[in-house]
NUMARRO-814518 format. One line per field, with one value per atom (N, C-alpha, C): residue number from 1; x, y, z; atom name; residue in three letters. Coordinates in pm, whole numbers. Layout:
N
k c(NUM / ...)
px c(X / ...)
py c(Y / ...)
pz c(Z / ...)
a c(CA / ...)
r c(ALA / ...)
! end
This chain:
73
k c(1 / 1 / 1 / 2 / 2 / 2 / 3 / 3 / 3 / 4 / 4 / 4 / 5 / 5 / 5 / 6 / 6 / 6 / 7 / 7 / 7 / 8 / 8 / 8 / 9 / 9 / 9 / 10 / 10 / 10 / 11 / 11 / 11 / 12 / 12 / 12 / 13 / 13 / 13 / 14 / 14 / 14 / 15 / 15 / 15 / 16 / 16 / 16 / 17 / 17 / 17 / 18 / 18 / 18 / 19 / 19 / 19 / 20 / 20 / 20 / 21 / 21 / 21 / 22 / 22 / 22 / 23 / 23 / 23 / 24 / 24 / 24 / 25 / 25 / 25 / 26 / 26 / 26 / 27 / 27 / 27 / 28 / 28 / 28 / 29 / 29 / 29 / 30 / 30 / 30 / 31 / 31 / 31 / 32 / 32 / 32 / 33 / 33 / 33 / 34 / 34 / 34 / 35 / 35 / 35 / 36 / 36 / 36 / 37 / 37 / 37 / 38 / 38 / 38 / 39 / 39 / 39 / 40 / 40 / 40 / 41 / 41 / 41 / 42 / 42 / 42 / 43 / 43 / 43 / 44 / 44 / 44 / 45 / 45 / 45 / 46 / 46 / 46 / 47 / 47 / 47 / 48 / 48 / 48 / 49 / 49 / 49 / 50 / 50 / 50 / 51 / 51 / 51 / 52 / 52 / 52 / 53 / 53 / 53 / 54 / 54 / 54 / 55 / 55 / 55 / 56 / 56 / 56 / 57 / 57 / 57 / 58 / 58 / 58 / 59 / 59 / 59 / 60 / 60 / 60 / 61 / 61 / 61 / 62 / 62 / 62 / 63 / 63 / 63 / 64 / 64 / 64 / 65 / 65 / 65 / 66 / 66 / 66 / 67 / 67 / 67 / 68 / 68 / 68 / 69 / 69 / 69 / 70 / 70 / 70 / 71 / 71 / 71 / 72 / 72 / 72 / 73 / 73 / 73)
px c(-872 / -902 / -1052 / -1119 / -1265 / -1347 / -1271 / -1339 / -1263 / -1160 / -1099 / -1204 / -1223 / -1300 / -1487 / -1566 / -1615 / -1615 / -1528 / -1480 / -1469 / -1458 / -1435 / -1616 / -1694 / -1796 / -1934 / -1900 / -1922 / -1921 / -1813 / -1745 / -1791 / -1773 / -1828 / -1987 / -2083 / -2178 / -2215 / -2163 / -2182 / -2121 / -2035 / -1975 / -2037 / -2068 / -2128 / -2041 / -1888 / -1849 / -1707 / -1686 / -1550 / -1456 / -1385 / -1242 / -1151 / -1172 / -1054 / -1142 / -1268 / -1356 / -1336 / -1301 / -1285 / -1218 / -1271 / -1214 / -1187 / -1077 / -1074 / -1224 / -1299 / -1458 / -1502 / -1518 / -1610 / -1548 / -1417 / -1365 / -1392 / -1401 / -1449 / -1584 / -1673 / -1784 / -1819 / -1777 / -1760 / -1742 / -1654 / -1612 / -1726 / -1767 / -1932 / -2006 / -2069 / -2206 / -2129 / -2021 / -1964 / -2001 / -1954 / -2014 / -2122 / -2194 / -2351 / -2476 / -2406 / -2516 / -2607 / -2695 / -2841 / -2850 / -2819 / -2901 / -2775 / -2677 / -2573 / -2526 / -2567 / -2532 / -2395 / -2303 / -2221 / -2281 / -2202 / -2208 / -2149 / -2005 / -1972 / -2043 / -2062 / -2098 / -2274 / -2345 / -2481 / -2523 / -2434 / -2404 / -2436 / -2466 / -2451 / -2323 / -2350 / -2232 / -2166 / -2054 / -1948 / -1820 / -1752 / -1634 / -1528 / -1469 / -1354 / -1211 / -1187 / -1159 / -1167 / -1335 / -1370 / -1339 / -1389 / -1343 / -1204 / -1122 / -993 / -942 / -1006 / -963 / -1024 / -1153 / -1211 / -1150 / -1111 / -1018 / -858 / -848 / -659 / -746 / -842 / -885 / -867 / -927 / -937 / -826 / -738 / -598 / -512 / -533 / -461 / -522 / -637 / -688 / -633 / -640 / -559 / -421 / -381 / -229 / -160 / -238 / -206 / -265 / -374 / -393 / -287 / -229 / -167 / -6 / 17 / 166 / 139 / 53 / -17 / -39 / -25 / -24 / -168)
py c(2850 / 2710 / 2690 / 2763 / 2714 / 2815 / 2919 / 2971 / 2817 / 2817 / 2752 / 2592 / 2512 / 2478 / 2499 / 2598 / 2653 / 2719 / 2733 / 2727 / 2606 / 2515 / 2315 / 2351 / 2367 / 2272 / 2347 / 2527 / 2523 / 2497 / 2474 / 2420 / 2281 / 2186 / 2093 / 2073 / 2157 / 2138 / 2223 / 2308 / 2317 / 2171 / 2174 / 2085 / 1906 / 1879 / 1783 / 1637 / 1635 / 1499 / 1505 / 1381 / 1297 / 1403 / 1443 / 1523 / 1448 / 1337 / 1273 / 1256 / 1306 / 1318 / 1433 / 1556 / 1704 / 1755 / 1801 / 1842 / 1980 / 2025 / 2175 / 2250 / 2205 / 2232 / 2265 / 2162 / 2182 / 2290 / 2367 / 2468 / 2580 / 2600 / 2667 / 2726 / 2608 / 2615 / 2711 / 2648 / 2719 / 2882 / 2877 / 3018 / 3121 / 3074 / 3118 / 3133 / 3046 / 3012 / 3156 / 3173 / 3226 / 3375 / 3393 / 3553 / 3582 / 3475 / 3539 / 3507 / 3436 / 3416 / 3547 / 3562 / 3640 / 3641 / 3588 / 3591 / 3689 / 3684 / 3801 / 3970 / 4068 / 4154 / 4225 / 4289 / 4340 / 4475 / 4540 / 4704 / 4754 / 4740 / 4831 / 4922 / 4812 / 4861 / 4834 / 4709 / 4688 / 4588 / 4549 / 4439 / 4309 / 4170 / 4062 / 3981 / 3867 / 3813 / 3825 / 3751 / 3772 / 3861 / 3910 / 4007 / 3903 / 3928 / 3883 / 3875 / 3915 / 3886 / 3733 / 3751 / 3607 / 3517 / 3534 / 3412 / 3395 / 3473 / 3403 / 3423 / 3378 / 3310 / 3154 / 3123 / 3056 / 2965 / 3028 / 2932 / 2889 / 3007 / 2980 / 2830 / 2819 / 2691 / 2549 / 2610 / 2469 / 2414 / 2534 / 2495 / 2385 / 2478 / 2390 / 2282 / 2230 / 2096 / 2020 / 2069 / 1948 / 1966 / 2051 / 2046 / 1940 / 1957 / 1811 / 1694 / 1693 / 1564 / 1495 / 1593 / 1550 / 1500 / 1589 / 1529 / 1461 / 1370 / 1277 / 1173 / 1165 / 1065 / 1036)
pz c(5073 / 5047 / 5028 / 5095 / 5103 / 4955 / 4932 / 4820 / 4656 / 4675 / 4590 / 4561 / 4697 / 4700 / 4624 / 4659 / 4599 / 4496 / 4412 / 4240 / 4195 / 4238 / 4224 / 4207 / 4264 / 4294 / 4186 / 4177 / 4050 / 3917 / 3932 / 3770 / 3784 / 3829 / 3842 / 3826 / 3882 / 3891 / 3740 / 3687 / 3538 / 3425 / 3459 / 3341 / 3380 / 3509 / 3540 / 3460 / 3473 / 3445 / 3549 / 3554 / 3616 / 3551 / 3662 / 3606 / 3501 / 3488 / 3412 / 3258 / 3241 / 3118 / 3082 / 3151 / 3080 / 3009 / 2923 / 2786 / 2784 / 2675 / 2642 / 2615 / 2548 / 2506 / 2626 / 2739 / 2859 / 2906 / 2935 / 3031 / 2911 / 2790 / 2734 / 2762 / 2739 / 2729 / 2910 / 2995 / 3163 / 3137 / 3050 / 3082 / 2977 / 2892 / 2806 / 2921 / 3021 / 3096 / 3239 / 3257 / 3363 / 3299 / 3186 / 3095 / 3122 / 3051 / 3049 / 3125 / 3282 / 3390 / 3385 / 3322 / 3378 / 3530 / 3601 / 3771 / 3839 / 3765 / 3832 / 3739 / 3798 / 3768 / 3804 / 3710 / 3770 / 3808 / 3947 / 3981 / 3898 / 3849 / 3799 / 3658 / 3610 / 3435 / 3418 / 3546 / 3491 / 3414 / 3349 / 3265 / 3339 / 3243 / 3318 / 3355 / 3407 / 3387 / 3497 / 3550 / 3652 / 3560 / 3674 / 3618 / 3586 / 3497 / 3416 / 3526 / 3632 / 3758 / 3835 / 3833 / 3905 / 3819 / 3704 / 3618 / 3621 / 3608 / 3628 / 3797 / 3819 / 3926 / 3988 / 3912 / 3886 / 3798 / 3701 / 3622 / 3672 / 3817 / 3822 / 3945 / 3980 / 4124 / 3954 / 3884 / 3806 / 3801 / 3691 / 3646 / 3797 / 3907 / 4036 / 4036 / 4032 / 4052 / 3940 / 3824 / 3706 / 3744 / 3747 / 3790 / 3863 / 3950 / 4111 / 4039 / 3950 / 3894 / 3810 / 3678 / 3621 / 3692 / 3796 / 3946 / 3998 / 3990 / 4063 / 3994 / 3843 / 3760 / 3742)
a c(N / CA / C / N / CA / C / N / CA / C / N / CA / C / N / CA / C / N / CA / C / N / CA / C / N / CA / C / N / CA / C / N / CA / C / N / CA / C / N / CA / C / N / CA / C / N / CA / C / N / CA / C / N / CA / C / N / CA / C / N / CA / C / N / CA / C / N / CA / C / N / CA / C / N / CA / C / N / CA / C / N / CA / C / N / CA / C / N / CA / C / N / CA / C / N / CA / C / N / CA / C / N / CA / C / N / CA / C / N / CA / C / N / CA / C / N / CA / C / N / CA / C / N / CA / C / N / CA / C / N / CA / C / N / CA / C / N / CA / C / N / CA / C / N / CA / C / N / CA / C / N / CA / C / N / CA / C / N / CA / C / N / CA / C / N / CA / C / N / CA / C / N / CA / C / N / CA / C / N / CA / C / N / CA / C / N / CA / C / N / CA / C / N / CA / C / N / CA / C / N / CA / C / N / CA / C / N / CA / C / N / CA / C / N / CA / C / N / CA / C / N / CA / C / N / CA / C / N / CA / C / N / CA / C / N / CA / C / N / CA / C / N / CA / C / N / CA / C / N / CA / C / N / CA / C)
r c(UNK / UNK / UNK / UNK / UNK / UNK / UNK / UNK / UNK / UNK / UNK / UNK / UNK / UNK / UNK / UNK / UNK / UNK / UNK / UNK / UNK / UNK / UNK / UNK / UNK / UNK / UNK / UNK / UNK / UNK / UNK / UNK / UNK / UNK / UNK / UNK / UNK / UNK / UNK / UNK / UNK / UNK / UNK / UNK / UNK / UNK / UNK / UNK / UNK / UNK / UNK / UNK / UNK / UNK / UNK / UNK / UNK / UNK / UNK / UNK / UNK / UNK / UNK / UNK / UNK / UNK / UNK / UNK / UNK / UNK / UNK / UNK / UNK / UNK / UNK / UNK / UNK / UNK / UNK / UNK / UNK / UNK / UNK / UNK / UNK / UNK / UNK / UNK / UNK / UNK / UNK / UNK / UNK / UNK / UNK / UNK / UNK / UNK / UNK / UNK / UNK / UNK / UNK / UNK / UNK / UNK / UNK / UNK / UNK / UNK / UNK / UNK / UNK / UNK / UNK / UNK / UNK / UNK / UNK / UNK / UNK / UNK / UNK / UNK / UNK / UNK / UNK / UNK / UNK / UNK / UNK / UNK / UNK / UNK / UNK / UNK / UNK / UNK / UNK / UNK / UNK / UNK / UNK / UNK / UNK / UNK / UNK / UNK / UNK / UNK / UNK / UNK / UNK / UNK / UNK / UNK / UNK / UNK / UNK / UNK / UNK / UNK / UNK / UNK / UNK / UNK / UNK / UNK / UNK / UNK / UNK / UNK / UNK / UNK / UNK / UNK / UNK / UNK / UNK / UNK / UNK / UNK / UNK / UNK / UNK / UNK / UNK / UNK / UNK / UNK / UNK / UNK / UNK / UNK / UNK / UNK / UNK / UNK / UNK / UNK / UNK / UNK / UNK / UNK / UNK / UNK / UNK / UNK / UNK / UNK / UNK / UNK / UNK / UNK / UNK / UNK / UNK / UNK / UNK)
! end
């Protein structure tokens, strides 16, 4: 819960609007800025960027938050 949480508050603090303003573009655009963060290196390869891992899982915290939005009316 508390990492899930903390996937909310990045994404948020990148895309910087009201959940009910987010667009296909903005979770796009998230998952570009999540590639090519410079300030994180991966171990494995050296490369930048977060692993393709985090991001989707990063993306499975989003998907749950619209999910409950949209069951929620």
């Amino acid at each position: 819960m508390l990492a899930t949480g903390y996937d909310l508050k990045v994404f948020f603090a990148i895309v910087a609007k009201d959940p009910a303003e987010v667009t296909t573009a903005d979770v796009l655009d998230f998952i570009t800025v999540q590639r090519g963060d410079r300030r994180v290196v991966r171990l494995a390869d050296g490369e930048s960027g977060l692993s393709a891992r985090t991001i989707q899982t990063r993306l499975s915290s989003i998907s749950g938050l619209f999910g409950f939005l949209v069951a929620r009316g």
